[in-house]
C-alpha positions in Angstrom: 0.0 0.0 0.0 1.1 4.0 -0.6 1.6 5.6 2.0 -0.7 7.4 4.0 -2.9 10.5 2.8 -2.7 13.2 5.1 -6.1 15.0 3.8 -8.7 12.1 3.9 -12.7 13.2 3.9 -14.8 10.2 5.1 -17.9 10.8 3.6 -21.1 9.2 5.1 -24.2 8.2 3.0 -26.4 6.3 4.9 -29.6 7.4 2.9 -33.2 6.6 3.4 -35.6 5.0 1.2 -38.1 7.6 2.1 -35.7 10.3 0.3 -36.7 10.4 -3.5 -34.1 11.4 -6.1 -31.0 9.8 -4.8 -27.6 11.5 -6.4 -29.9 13.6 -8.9 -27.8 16.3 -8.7 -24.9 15.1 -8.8 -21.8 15.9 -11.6 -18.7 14.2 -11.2 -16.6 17.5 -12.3 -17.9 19.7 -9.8 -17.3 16.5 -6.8 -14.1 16.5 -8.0 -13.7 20.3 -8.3 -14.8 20.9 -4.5 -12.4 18.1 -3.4 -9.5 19.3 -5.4 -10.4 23.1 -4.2 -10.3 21.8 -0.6 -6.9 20.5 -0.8 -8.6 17.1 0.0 -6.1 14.6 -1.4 -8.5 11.1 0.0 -11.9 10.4 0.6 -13.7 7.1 1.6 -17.1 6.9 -0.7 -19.7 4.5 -0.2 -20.9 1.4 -2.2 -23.0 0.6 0.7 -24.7 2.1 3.9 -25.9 1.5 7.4 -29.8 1.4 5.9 -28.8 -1.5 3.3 -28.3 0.0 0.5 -26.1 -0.3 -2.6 -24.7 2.6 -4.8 -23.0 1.0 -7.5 -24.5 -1.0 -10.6 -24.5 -4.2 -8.8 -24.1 -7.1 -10.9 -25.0 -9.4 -8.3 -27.8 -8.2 -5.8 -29.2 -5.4 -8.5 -32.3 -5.2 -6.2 -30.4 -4.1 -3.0 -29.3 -0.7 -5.1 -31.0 2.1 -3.2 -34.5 2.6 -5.0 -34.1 5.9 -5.3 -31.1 6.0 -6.8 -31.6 8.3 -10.0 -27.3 7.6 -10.7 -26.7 4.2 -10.4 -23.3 4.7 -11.1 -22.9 7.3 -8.7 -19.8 5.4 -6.8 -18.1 4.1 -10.6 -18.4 8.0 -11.0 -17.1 9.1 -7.6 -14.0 7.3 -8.4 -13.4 8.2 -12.0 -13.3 12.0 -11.2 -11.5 11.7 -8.7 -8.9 9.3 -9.7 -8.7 12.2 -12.7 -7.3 14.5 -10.2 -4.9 11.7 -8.3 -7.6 12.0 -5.2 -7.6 8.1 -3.9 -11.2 6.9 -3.3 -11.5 3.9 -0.5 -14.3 2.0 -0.7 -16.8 2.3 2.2 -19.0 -0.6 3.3 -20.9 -1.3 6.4 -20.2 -4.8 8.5 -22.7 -5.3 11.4 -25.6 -2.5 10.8 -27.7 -3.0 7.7 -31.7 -2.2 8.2 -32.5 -4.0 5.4 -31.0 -7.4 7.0 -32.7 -6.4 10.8 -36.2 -6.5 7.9 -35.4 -9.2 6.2 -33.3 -11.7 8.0 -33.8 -11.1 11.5 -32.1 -14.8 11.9 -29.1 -13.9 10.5 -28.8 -10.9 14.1 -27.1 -11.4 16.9 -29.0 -12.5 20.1 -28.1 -11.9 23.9 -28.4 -14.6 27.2 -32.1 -13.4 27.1 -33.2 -14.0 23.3 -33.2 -10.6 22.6 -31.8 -8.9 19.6 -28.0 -7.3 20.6 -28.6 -3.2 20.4 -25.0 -1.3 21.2 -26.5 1.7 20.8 -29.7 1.8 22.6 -31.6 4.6 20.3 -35.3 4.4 20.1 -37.2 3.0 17.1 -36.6 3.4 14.0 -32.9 2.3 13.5 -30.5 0.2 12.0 -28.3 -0.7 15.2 -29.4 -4.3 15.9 -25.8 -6.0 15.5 -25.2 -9.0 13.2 -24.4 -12.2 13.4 -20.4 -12.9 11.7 -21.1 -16.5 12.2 -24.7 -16.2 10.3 -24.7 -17.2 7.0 -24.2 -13.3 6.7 -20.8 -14.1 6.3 -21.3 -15.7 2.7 -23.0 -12.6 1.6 -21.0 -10.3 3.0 -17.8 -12.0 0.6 -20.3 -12.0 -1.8 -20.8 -8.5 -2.0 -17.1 -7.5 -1.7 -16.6 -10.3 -4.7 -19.2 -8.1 -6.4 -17.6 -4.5 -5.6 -14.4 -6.0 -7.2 -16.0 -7.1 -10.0 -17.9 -4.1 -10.9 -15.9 -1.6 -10.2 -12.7 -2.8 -11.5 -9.4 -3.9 -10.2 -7.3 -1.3 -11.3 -9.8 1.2 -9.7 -9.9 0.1 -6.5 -7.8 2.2 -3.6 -8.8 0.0 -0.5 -11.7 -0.6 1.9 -12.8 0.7 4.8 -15.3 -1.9 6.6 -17.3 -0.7 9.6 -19.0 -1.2 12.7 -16.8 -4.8 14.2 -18.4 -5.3 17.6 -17.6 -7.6 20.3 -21.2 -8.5 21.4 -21.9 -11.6 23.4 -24.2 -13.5 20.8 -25.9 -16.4 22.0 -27.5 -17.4 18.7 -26.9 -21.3 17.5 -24.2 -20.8 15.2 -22.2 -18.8 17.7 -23.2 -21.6 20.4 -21.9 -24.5 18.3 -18.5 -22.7 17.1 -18.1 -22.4 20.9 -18.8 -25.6 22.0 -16.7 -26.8 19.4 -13.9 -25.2 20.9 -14.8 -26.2 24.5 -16.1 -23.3 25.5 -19.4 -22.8 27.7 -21.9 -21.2 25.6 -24.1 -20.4 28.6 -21.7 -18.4 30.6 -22.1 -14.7 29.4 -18.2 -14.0 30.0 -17.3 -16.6 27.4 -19.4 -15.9 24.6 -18.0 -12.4 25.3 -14.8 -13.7 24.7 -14.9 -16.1 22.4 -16.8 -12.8 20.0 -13.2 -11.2 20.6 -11.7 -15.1 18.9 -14.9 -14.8 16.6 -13.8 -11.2 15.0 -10.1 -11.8 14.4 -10.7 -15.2 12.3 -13.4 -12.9 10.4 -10.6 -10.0 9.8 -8.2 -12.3 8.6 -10.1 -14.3 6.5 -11.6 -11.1 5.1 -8.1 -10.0 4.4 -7.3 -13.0 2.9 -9.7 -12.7 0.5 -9.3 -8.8 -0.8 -5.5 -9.5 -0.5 -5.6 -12.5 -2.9 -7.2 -10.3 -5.7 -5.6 -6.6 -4.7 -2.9 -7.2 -2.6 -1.8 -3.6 -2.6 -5.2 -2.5 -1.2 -5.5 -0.3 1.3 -7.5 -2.3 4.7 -9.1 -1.0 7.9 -11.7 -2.5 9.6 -13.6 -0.1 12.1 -14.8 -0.2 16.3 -14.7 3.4 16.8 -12.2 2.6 18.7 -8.2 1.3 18.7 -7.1 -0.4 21.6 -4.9 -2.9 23.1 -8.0 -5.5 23.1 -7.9 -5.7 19.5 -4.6 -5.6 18.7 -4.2 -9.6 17.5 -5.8 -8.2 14.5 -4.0 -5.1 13.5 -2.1 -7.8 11.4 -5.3 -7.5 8.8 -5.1 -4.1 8.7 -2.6 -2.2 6.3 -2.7 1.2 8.2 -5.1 2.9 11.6 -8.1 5.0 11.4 -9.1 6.5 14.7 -12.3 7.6 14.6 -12.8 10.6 17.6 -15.1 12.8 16.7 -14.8 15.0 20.1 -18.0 16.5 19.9 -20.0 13.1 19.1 -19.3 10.7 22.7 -15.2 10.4 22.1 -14.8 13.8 23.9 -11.4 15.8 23.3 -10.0 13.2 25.9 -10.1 10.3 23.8 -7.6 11.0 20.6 -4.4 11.9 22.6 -4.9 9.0 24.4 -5.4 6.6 22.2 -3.0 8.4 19.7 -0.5 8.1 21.7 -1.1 4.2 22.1 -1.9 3.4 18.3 1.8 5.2 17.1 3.5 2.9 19.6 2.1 -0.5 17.0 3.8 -0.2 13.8 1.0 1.1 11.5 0.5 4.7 9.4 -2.5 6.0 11.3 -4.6 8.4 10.7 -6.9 10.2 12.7 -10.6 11.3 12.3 -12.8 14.0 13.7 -16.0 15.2 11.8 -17.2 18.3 10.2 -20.5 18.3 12.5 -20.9 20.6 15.2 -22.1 17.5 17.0 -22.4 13.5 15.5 -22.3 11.8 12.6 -26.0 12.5 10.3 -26.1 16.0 11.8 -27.0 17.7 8.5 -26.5 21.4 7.8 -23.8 22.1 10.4 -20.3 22.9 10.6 -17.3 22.9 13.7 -16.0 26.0 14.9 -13.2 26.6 12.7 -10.8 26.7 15.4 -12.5 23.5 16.7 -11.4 21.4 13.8 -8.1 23.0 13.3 -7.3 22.1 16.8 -8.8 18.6 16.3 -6.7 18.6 12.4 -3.2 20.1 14.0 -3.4 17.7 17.2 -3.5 15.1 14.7 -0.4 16.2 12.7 0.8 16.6 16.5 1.2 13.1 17.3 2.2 11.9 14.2 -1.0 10.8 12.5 -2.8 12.1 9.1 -6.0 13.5 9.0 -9.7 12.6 8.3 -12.3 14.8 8.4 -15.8 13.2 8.8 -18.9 14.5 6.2 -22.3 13.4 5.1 -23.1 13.5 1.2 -26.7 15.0 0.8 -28.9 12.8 -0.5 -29.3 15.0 -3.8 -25.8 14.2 -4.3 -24.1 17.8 -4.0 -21.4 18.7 -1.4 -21.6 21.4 0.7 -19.8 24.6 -0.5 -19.9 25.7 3.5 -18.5 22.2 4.8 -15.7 22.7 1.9 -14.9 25.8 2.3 -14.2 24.8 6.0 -12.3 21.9 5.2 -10.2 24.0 2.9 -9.2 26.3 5.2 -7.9 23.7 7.4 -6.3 21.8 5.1 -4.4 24.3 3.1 -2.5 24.8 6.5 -2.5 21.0 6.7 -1.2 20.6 2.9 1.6 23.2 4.1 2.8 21.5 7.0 2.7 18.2 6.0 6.7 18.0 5.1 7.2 18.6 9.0 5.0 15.8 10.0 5.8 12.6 7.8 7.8 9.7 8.7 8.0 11.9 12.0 9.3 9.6 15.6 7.9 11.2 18.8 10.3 12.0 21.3 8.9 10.3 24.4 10.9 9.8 27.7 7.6 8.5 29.2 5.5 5.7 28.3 2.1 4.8 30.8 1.3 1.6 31.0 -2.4 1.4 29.9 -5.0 0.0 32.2 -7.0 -1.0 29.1 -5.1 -3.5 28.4 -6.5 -5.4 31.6 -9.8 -4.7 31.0 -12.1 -8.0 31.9 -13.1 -10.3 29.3 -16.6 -9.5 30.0 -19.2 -6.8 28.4 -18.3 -3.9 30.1 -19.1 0.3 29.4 -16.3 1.8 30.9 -14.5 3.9 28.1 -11.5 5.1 29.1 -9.8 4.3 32.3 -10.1 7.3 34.1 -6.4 6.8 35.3 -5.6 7.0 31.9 -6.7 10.1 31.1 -5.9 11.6 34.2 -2.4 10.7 33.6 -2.1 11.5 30.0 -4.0 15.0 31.2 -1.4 15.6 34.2 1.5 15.3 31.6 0.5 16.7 28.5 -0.2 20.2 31.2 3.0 19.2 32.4 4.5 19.3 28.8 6.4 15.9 29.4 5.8 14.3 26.4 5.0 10.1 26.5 3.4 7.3 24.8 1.0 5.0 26.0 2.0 1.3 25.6 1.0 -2.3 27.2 2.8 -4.8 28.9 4.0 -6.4 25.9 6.2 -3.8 24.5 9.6 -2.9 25.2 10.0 -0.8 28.6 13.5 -0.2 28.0 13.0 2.3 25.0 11.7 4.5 28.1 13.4 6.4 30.8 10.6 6.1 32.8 7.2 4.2 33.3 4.3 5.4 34.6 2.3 2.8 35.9 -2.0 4.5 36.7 -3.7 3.5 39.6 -5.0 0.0 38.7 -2.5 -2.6 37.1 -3.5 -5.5 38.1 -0.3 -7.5 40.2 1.0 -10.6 38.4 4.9 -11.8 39.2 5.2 -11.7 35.1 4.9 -8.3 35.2 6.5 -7.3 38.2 9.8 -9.3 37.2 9.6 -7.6 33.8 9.1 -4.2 35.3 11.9 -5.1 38.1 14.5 -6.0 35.5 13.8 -2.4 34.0 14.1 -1.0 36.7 17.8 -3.2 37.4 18.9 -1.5 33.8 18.4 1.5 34.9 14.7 2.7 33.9 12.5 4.7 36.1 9.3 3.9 37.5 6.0 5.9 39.1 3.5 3.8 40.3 0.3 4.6 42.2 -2.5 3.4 44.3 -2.9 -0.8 43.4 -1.1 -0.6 40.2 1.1 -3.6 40.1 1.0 -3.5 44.3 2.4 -7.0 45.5 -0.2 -7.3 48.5 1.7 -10.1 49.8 4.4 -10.0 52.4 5.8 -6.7 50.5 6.5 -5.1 47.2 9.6 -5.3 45.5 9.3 -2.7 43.5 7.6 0.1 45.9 9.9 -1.1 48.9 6.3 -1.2 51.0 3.7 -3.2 53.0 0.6 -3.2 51.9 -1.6 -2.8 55.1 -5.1 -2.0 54.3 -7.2 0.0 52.7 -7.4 3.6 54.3 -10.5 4.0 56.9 -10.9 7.4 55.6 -12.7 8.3 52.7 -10.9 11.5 52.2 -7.5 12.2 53.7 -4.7 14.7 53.6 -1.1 15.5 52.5 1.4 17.7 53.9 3.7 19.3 51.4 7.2 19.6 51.9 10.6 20.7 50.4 10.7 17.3 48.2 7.3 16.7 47.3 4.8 19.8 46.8 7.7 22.4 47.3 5.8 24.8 45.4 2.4 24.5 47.9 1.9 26.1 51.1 3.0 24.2 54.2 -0.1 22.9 54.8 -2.5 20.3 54.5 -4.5 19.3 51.1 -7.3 17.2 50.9 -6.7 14.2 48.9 -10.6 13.1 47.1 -10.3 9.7 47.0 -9.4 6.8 49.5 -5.7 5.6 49.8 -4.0 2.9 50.4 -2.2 2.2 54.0 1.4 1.1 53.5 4.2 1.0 55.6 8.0 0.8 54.5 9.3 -2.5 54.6 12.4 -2.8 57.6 15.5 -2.8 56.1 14.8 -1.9 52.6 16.4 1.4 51.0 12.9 3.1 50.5 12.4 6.3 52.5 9.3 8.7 52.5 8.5 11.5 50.9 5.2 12.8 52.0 3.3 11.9 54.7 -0.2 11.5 55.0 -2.1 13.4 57.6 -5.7 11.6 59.5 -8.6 13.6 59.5 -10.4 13.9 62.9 -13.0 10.8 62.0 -14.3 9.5 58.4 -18.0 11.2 57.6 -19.9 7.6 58.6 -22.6 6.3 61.3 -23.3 9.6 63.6 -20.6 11.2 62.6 -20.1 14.2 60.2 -18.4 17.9 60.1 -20.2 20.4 58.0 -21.0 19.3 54.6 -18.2 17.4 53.0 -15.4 16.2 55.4 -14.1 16.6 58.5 -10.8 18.9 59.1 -7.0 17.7 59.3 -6.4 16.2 63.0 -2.8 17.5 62.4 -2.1 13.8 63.2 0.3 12.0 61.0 -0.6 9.0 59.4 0.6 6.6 57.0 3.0 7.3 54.1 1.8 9.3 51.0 4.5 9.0 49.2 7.9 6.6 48.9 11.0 6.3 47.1 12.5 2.9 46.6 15.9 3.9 44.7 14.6 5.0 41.4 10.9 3.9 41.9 8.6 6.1 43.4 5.0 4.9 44.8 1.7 7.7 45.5 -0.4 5.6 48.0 -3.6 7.4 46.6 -5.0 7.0 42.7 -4.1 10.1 41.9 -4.3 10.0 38.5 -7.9 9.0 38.5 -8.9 11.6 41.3 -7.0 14.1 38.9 -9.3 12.9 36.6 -12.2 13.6 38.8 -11.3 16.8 40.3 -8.3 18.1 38.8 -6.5 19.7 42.1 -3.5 21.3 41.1 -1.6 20.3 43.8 -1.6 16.2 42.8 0.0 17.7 39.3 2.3 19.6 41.2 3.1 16.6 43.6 3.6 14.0 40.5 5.6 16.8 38.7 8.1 17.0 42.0 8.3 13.2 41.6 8.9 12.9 38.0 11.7 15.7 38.6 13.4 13.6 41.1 13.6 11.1 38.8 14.6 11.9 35.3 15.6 16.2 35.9 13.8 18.5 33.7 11.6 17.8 30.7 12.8 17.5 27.5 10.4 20.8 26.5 9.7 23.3 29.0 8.0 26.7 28.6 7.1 29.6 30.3 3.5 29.5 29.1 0.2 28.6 30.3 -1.2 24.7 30.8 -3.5 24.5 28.3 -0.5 24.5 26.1 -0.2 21.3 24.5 3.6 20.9 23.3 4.6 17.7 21.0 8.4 16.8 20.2 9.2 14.9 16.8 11.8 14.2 15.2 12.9 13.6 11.2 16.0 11.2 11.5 16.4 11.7 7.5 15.8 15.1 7.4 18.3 15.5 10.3 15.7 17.7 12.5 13.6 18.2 15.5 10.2 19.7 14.9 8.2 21.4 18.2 4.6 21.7 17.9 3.0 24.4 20.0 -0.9 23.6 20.1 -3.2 26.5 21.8 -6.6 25.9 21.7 -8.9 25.6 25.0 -11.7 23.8 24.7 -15.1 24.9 26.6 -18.6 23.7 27.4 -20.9 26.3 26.6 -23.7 23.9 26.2 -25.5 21.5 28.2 -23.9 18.6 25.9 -21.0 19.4 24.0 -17.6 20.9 24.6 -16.0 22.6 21.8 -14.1 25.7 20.6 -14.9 28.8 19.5 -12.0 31.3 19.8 -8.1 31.0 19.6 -6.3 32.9 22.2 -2.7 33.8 21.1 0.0 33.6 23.1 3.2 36.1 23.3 6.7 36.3 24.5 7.0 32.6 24.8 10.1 31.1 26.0 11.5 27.6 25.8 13.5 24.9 26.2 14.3 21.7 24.0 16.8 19.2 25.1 18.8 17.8 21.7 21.7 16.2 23.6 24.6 15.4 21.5 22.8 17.2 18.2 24.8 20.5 17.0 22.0 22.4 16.2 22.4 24.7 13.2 19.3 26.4 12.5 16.0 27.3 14.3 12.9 28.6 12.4 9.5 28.5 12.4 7.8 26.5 9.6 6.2 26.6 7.5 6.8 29.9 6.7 10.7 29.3 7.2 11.3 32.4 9.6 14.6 32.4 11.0 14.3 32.0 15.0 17.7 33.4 16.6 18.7 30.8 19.8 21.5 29.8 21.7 22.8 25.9 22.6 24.4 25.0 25.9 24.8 21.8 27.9 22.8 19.4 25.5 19.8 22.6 25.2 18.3 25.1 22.5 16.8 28.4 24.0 14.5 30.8 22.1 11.7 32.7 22.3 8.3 33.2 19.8 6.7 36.4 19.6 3.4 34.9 19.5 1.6 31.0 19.3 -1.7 31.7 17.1 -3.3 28.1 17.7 -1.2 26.2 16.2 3.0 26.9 15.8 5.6 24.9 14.0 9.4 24.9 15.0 12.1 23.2 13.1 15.4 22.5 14.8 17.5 21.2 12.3 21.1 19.7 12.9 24.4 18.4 12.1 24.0 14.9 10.3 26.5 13.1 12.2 
């Protein structure tokens, strides 16, 4: 496969029946035109949609084309004018929604423990959502109507495919229950079926793969859950690059893509990323972003290393929106400029968390995110340290330091792995019960686990180590702790204390309405050193999460001082500055991204933005350690930056951050 376009629109068509005049209006010039106008160099068109329908010529199921369809060869001509103008067209085709199937072959859905039709989505009548079957005799026709995509459209004129909706849902319906029991598996414990739908989708990817691979094996392959993750990651083999579908404004939220970014760039695949024109979901018709919204959401791509993909929906007359383009163009004409800075770009990442997803149980579950997660990934990206997020499986030692949130389960795998890191010299910060040996003591923390703290809400007494920048004074700590104790004779030694509050709020007792005061009575450890681990007996990363008090930042930022010195890119800016390090080992340069953008919830539902707030007089500094730096300048516009290097650093100042800043170090080839 080419590489990666870095201007992608995925363009939805999920079109009722009810809509006469399907594609009337459309003229493949003017498509093409838009597109080309746009700067949009990909876009993902669709031979079939959520609703059922086809819109190509189909040779073989001619009576599934949409009956509306006044072009039938509306995709054949989709492709052709855009091929013209070297756009690349992926195929679009739906997986596990089609409301014609739900009509027509209601035995080919999947069916839940209680004989009810799986629904992920839970949305009121009329919908398409009940989820199908893989092991159905769906399967046949779904390679059918690939075969017949092939075969119509051509070869030769065929980019790739992008196959949606893949969900691991715990069917119970008998061909599910006799592949299980074939297998040995108990098809009446709800836990397994989950599990084996997790077996049940990779043998579907690859044998999918297989079978576009045999005819087109340059094709472009991506197979979407709306979500990438370390629970699917047996499969990434099928695909040829990532798509990761965050629409911030439409459920993901504006925490979802830098975390799972920063996991998906760790696997081996060109990603991409994807965000949506709408001001809120996908089918939201006759609305557009904030401009500064989706350049955020477009420039944070670039950020991490990823292309971009802006979501749209093709009205059903066939004409796209001069508003949505014009949009889109003004985004991606910075995107189209930038782009040299952002290819075959490596992230500069001291850090890598250890992602809690990863130990998710093999059970339906709804819990997103880990909240550690994000709290962690939010605590250093305000921090400016700059990380990846990776699983147990990788390799710890291309990390100075590993951050290990709040709940990691304990195994003696993983602690030995993480130990022997730790013997060659890697860092570790570990909090709460992540990887916590609750035996006789932890190796790697240097502590007794006691108990779970009595107290629902605790405190912490800043000192000259840990919270030097705080008053000398207690801080309420929003979340229950852990009780440790050092273990006698080991090297560890605390750093913070915890403090008792007079009594926990329970039976008669309360203090005014939250919690009662600090008792000025010490209490267990907070925080411990163990030569170059450090352990936080409370989950502060997912009570930073919750509440966000400064002062957990400013305790984890003391702690991840003590153990690797300053960050590789610090600033004298605000925290809602997002800064990403890159670098270009064949261009022989660093490139800084500066990202200011601060999103808001002005309505009841939504958060987005609205306004970009410049910056000024910002100053900086980016370690390059051996590198002989020769030139600084701001790109793309090539402006010379002056700076000066000492001890393994670049200083330098920018006027002015307008949303999104560029800054090329470039140096010596060695």
């Amino acid at each position: 496969m080419a590489a990666i376009r870095y201007r992608q629109v995925h363009l939805d068509f999920h079109t009722s029946e009810f809509i006469d005049r399907i594609g009337a209006d459309f003229d493949p010039a003017e498509f093409a035109q838009t597109l080309a106008a746009s700067d949009v160099d990909s876009i993902t068109c669709f031979a079939r949609c959520h609703h059922g329908w086809l819109y190509y010529p189909s040779k073989t199921h001619p009576e599934l084309i949409h009956p509306q369809l006044s072009n039938r060869d509306l995709l054949p001509q989709q492709i052709a004018a855009c091929h013209a103008r070297g756009i690349r067209v992926p195929i679009y085709t739906t997986v596990q929604w089609d409301g014609r199937i739900m009509r027509e072959h209601p035995e080919w859905l999947a069916i839940d423990g209680n004989g009810n039709y799986v629904d992920t989505q839970h949305v009121p009548a009329p919908h398409f959502y009940h989820t199908i079957c893989l092991n159905s005799p769906y399967r046949e026709f779904f390679k059918t109507h690939l075969q017949d995509i092939i075969d119509v459209i051509g070869k030769d004129q065929i980019d790739g495919f992008f196959m949606d909706i893949l969900f691991q849902v715990e069917c119970n319906c008998p061909h599910c229950r006799q592949k299980m029991t074939g297998l040995g598996m108990d098809p009446d414990q709800k836990n397994q079926r989950y599990r084996y739908a997790a077996l049940m989708l990779d043998e579907f990817k690859t044998e999918i793969t297989a079978f576009i691979h045999n005819q087109l094996p340059d094709a472009g392959i991506f197979y979407n859950s709306s979500h990438v993750g370390p629970k699917s990651k047996a499969s990434f083999k099928d695909y040829s690059h990532l798509e990761l579908e965050s629409l911030p404004s439409g459920g993901w939220g504006y925490d979802h893509f830098p975390v799972t970014s920063r996991y998906a760039r760790t696997l081996g695949k060109e990603m991409i990323g994807m965000t949506g024109k709408f001001h809120t979901y996908w089918g939201d018709f006759h609305s557009l972003k904030n401009q500064a919204a989706l350049e955020f959401e477009c420039f944070q791509m670039l950020a991490v290393g990823a292309g971009c993909s802006i979501g749209d929906q093709l009205h059903p007359n066939g004409r796209l929106s001069p508003g949505a383009y014009d949009l889109i163009g003004k985004v991606y004409a910075s995107v189209k400029a930038k782009e040299a800075y952002c290819r075959d770009a490596v992230p500069v990442s001291p850090i890598a968390i250890l992602t809690p997803e990863e130990f998710y149980p093999d059970e339906p579950h709804n819990l997103g995110l880990p909240p550690s997660l994000v709290g962690a990934a939010r605590m250093l990206q305000e921090l400016s340290w700059p990380f990846d997020i990776i699983d147990s499986q990788m390799d710890f030692s291309a990390y100075s330091l590993l951050v290990l949130p709040d709940q990691i389960p304990f195994s003696p795998e993983l602690s030995g792995k993480i130990q022997a890191y730790l013997d060659q010299g890697g860092s570790l910060l570990g909090s709460y019960d992540a990887c916590l040996d609750k035996g006789p003591a932890s190796e790697l923390y240097g502590v007794r686990f006691l108990a779970e703290s009595p107290y629902y809400r605790e405190f912490v007494l800043p000192n000259a180590v840990i919270g030097k920048s705080l008053h000398r004074e207690e801080y309420v700590m929003y979340d229950r702790a852990f009780d440790v104790e050092q273990v006698p004779g080991a090297r560890s030694s605390v750093l913070m204390d915890k403090v008792k509050p007079y009594f926990d709020r329970s039976g008669d007792r309360f203090c005014s309405h939250q919690h009662a005061p600090s008792s000025g009575q010490t209490g267990h450890p907070a925080v411990i050193r163990n030569g170059n681990a450090i352990y936080f007996a409370h989950p502060v990363f997912r009570l930073y999460r919750k509440n966000a008090p400064r002062w957990c930042k400013l305790m984890v930022r003391d702690a991840l001082e003590l153990l690797l010195g300053q960050s590789p890119v610090s600033h004298n800016g605000p925290s809602t500055l997002i800064t990403a390090l890159n670098e270009q080992p064949r261009e022989s340069r660093l490139v800084l991204h500066l990202l200011h953008y601060i999103t808001e919830k002005r309505s009841e539902e939504i958060y987005t933005i609205e306004d970009v707030i410049p910056l000024h007089n910002l100053e900086l500094r980016i370690e390059v350690g051996p590198r002989q730096v020769r030139r600084v300048q701001a790109v793309p516009a090539a402006t010379g930056i002056s700076f000066r290097q000492e001890a393994g650093a670049v200083y330098f100042a920018i006027d002015q951050v307008l949303g999104h800043g560029m800054v090329a170090l470039d140096y010596e080839r060695s």
